[in-house]
C-alpha positions in Angstrom: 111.0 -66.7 -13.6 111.3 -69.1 -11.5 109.2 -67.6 -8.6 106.7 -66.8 -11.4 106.2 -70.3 -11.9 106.4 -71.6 -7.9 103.7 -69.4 -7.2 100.7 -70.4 -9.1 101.6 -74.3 -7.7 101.9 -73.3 -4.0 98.5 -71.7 -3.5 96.8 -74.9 -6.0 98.3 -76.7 -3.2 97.1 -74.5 0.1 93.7 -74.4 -2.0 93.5 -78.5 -2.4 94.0 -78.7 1.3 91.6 -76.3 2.3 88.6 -77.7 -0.1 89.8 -81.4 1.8 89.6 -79.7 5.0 86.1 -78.1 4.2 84.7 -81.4 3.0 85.9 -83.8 6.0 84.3 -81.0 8.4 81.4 -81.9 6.5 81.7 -85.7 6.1 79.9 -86.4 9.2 76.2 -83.8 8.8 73.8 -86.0 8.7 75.0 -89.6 9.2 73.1 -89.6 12.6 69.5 -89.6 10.9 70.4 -93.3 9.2 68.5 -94.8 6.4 65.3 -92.7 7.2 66.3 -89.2 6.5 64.0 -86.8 4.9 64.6 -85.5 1.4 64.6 -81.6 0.5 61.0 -83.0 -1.5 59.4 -85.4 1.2 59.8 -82.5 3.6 58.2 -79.7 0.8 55.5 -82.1 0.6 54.4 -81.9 4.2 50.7 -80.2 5.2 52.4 -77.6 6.5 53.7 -76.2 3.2 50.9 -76.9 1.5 49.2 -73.3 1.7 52.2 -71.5 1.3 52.8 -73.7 -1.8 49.6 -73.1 -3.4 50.3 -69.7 -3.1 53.2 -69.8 -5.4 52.8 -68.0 -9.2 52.1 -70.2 -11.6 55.2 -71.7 -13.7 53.7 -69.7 -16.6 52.7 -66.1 -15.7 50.8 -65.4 -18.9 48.8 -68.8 -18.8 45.0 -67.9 -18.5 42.7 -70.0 -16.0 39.3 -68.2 -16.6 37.3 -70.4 -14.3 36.9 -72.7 -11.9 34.8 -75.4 -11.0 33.7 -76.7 -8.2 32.0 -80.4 -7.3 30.1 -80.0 -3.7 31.5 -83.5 -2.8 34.0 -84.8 -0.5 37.4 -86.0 -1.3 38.7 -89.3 -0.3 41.2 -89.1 2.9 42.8 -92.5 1.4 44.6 -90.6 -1.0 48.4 -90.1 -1.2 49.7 -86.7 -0.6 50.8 -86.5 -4.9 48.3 -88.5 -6.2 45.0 -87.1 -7.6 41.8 -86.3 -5.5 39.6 -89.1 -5.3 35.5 -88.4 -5.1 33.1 -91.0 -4.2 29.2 -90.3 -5.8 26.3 -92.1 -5.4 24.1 -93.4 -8.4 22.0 -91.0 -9.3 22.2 -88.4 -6.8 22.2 -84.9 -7.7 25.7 -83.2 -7.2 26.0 -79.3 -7.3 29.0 -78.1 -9.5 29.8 -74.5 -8.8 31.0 -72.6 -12.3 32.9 -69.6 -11.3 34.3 -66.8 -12.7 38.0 -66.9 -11.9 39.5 -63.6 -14.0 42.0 -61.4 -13.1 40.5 -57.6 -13.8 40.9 -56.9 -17.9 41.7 -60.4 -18.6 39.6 -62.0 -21.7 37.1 -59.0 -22.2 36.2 -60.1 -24.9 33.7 -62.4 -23.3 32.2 -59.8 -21.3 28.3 -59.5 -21.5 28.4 -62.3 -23.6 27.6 -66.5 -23.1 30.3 -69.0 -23.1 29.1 -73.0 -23.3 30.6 -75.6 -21.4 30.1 -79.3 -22.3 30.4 -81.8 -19.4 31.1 -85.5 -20.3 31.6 -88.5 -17.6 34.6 -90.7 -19.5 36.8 -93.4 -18.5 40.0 -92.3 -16.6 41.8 -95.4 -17.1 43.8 -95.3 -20.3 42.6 -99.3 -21.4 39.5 -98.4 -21.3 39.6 -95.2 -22.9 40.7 -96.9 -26.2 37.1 -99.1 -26.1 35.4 -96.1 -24.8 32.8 -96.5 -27.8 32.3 -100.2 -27.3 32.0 -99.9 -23.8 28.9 -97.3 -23.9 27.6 -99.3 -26.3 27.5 -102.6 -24.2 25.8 -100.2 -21.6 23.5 -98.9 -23.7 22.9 -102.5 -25.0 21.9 -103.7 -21.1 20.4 -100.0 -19.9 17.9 -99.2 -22.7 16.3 -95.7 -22.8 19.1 -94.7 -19.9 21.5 -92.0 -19.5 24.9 -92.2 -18.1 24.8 -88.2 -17.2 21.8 -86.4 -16.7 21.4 -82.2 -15.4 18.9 -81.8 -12.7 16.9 -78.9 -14.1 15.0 -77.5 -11.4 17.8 -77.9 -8.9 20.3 -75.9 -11.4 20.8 -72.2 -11.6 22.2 -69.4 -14.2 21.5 -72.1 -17.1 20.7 -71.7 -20.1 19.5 -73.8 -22.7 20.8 -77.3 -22.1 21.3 -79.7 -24.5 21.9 -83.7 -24.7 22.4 -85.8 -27.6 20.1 -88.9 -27.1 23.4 -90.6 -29.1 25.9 -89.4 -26.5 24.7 -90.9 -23.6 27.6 -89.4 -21.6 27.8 -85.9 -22.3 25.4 -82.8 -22.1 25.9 -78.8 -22.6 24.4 -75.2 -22.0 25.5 -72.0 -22.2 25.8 -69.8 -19.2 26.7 -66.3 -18.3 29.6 -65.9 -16.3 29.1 -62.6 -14.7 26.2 -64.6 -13.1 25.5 -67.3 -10.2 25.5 -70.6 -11.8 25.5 -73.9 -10.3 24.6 -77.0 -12.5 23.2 -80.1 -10.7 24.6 -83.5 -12.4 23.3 -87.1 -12.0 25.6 -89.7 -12.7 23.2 -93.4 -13.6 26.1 -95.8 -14.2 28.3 -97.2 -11.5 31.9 -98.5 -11.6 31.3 -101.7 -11.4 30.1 -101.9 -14.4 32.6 -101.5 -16.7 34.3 -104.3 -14.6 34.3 -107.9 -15.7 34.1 -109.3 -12.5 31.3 -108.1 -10.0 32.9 -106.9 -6.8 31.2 -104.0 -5.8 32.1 -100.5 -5.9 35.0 -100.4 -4.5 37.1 -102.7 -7.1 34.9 -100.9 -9.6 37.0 -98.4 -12.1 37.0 -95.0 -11.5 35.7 -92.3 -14.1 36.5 -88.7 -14.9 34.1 -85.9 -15.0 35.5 -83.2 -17.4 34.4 -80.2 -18.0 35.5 -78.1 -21.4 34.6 -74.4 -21.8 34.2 -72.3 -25.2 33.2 -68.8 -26.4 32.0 -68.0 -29.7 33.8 -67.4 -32.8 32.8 -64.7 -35.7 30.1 -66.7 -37.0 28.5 -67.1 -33.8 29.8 -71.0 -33.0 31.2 -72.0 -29.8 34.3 -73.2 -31.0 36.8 -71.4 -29.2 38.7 -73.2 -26.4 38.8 -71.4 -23.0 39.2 -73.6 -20.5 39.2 -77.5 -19.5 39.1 -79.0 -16.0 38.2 -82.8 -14.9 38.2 -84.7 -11.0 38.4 -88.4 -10.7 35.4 -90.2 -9.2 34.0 -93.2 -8.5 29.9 -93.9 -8.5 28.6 -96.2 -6.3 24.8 -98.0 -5.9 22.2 -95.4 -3.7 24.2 -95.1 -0.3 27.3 -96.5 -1.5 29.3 -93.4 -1.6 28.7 -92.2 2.1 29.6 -96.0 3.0 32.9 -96.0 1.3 33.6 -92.1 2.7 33.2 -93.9 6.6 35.2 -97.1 5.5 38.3 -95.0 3.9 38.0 -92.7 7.1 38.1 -95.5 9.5 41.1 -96.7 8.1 42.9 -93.6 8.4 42.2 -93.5 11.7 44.0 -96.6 12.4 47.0 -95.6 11.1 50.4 -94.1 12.8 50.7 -90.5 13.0 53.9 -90.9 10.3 51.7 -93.1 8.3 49.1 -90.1 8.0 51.6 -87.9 6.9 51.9 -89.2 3.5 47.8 -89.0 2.9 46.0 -85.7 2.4 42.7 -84.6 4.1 39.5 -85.0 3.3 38.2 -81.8 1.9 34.2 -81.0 2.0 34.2 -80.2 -1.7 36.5 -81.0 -4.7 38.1 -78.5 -7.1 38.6 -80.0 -10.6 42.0 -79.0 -12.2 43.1 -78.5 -15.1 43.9 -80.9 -18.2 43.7 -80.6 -22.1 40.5 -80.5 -23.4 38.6 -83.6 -25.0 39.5 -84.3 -28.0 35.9 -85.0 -30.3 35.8 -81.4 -30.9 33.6 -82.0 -33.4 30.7 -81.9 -30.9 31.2 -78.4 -30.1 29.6 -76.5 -32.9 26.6 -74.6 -33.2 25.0 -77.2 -35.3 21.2 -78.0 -33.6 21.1 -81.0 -31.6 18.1 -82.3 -28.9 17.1 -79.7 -26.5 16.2 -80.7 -22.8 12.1 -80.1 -22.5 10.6 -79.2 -18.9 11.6 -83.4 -17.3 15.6 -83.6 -17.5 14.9 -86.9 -18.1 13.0 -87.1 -21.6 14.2 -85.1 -24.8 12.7 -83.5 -27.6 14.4 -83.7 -31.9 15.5 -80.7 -33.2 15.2 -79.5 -36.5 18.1 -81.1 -38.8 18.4 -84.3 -37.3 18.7 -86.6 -40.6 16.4 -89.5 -41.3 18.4 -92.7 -41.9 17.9 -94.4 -45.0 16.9 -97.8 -43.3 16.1 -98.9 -39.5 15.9 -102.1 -38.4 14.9 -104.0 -34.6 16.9 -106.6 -33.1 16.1 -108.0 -30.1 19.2 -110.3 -28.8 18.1 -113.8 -28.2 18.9 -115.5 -25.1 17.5 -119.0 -22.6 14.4 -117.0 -21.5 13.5 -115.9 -24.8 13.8 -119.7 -26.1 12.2 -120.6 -23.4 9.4 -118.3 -23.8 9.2 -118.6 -27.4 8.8 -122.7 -26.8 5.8 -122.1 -24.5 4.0 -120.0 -27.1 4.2 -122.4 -29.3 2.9 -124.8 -27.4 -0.1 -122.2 -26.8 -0.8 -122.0 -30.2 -1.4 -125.7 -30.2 -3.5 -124.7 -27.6 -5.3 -121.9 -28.7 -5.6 -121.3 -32.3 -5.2 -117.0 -31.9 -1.8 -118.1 -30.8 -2.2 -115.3 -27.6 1.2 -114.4 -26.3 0.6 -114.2 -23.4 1.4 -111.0 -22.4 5.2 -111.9 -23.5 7.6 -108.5 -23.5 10.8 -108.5 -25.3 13.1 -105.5 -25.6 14.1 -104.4 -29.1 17.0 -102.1 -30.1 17.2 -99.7 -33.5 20.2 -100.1 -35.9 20.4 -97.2 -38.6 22.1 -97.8 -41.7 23.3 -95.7 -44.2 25.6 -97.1 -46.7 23.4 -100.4 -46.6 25.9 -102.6 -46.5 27.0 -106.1 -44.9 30.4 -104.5 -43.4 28.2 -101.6 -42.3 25.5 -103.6 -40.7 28.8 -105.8 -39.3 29.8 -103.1 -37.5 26.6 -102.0 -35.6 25.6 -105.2 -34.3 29.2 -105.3 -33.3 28.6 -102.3 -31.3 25.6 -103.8 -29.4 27.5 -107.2 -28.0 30.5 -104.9 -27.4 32.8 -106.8 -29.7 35.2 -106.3 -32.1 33.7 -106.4 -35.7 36.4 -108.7 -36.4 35.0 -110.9 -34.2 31.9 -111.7 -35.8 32.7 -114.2 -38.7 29.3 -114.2 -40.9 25.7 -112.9 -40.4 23.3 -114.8 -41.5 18.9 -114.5 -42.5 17.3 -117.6 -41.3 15.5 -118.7 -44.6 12.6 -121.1 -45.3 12.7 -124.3 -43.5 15.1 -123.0 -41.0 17.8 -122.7 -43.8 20.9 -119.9 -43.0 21.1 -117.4 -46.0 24.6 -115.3 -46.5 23.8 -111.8 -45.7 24.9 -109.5 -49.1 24.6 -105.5 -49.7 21.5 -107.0 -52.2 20.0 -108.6 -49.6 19.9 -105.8 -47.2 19.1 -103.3 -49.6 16.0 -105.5 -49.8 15.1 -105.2 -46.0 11.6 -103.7 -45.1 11.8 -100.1 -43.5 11.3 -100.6 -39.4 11.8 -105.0 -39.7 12.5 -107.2 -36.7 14.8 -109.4 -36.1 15.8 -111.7 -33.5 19.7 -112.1 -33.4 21.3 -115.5 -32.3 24.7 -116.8 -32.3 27.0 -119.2 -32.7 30.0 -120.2 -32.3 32.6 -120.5 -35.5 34.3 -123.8 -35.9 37.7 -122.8 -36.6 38.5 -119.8 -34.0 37.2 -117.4 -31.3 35.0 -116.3 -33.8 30.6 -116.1 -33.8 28.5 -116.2 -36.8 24.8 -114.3 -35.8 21.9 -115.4 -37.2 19.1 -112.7 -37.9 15.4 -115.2 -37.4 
């Protein structure tokens, strides 16, 4: 017995001092590269692995990427090796998009022979600015009347087929394409990043938008509905020229740097390959429901059938020192001249459609024009007789002429960061 039991506790012994052994062999690996060693991940991260890396399987062998686009732009070279691609456009330019049929043989057959649509929208990629998306266009639309943010260049684009744009979604437009064909879609992009910033630096402190691209096929009753496939780069739109002079800057400045420094920044590529994210989330746009059709000129759109009436449309034109200005020397023209001639005078009006016809409702649009918070517009006023300010009510407005015009002023509340508007 008692061998039985010395046994056991002689080789626990022999193994403890051969694991201490092993590990002071091993104390010393690696003390000799200091503070600067590489990690197992700094080194994976090298160009070098890159290639073999991208041609790893996926993490998911069943996941499906039908397609792949394709923007025939640039990349930045002043981008970190794990950060996204940057892309630098220039203000309306027209930039080929390459849609291309990535399947594996026997993979989604069911869209063989048949049209998919893909809807391509230019949004915000900072997350702040996502959440004001609506008020943001608005304010551009507000300062950019009769633009577009995103345009297709018909005659430039191939394999296209009948593209739409919603004259109320300044951002976004869609066709339908065949993906056992050549297709390359041309895109204009009108706004630039700076902006959407509130102070004016120029492009390059100017925020950087995303252009997304979400794929469908149809459903049973014919609807594009069915999500295939999303993909989105990150870009940044500068004024004409702007682009190709921020490409030069960024590439000058790599140049500068250290051989270790360029290590942690990835090449410029000649074109940029979106990847994939979740698809937007107003899905409500996809459907089958009609909406404006382009006409021969990308830039000028034609009503479908179906597009509802509303029940009341005003014109506001925002008042601001040229307008008083101009209004005070017609007046003193019509002291003048007793036609009261205006002189040639051109103001810019905007439509508000109503619906519910109500103060809250008519709150809210003329919200949407300054690119404010509803909340932030205390009372709205009707300039009366003898310059008196009437309390706008639902009565009141239900009362409004069909197509009247308004000039809206403001004014500051007393009490807080509030602005009562005065329709004149």
């Amino acid at each position: 017995m008692a061998w039985a039991l010395k046994l056991p506790l002689a080789d626990e012994v022999i193994e403890s001092g051969l694991v201490q052994d092993f590990d002071a062999s091993l104390s010393g690996i690696g003390q000799e590269l200091g503070a600067g060693a590489y990690s197992m991940s700094d080194v994976l991260a090298l160009p070098i692995f890159k290639q073999e890396e991208s041609s790893l399987p996926p993490d998911n062998e069943n996941k499906i990427l039908p397609f792949q686009y394709v923007l025939c732009a640039a990349t930045s070279p002043a981008v970190k090796l794990h950060d996204e691609t940057l892309t630098y456009l220039n203000q309306g330019q027209s930039y080929e998009i390459r849609m291309l049929d990535n399947r594996k043989l026997g993979e989604l057959p069911e869209i063989n022979g048949k049209l998919v649509k893909s809807i391509f929208r230019v949004v915000f990629h900072d997350r702040r600015l996502q959440y004001t998306e609506h008020q943001q266009l608005e304010g551009w639309r507000w300062n950019r009347p009769g633009d577009r943010i995103l345009d297709i260049d018909i005659p430039m684009s191939v394999g296209i087929i009948d593209p739409r744009a919603n004259p109320t979604q300044l951002n976004t437009v869609e066709f339908l394409w065949d993906p056992a064909k050549r297709t390359s879609v041309f895109i204009q992009v009108h706004c630039i990043s700076t902006e959407f910033t509130m102070r004016k630096h120029g492009g390059e402190k100017g925020v950087p938008f995303r252009v997304q691209i979400d794929t469908f096929k149809e459903n049973e009753n014919g609807e594009y509905t069915e999500h295939l496939h999303s993909a989105s780069c990150q870009i940044k739109v500068f004024k004409p020229k702007g682009a190709d002079r921020k490409q030069k800057t960024d590439r000058e400045k790599m140049e500068k740097r250290t051989p270790h420094e360029k290590e942690k920044y990835q090449p410029s590529y000649e074109t940029t390959i979106l990847t994939e994210c979740s698809p937007w989330p107003e899905i409500t746009y996809v459907n089958n429901s009609p909406s404006p059709g382009f006409n021969s000129s990308h830039s000028s759109f034609s009503l479908g059938e179906g597009m509802v009436r509303p029940r009341l449309t005003i014109y506001v034109c925002q008042e601001s020192l040229q307008l008083r200005e101009q209004q005070q020397q017609q007046q003193q023209q019509q002291q003048k001249h007793e036609d009261g001639d205006s002189n040639g005078t051109f103001f810019v009006y905007h439509a508000i459609y109503l619906e519910e016809l109500t103060a809250v409702e008519l709150t809210e649009k003329i919200a949407q024009l300054f690119s404010i918070s509803p909340c932030q517009i205390s009372q709205i006023y009707k300039q009366g007789p003898t310059g008196i300010h009437v309390l706008i009510s639902d009565e009141m407005i239900q009362n409004f002429q069909e197509e009247a015009c308004f000039i809206l002023d403001t004014m500051k509340a007393e009490t807080n960061d509030s602005y009562h508007i005065i329709l004149k």
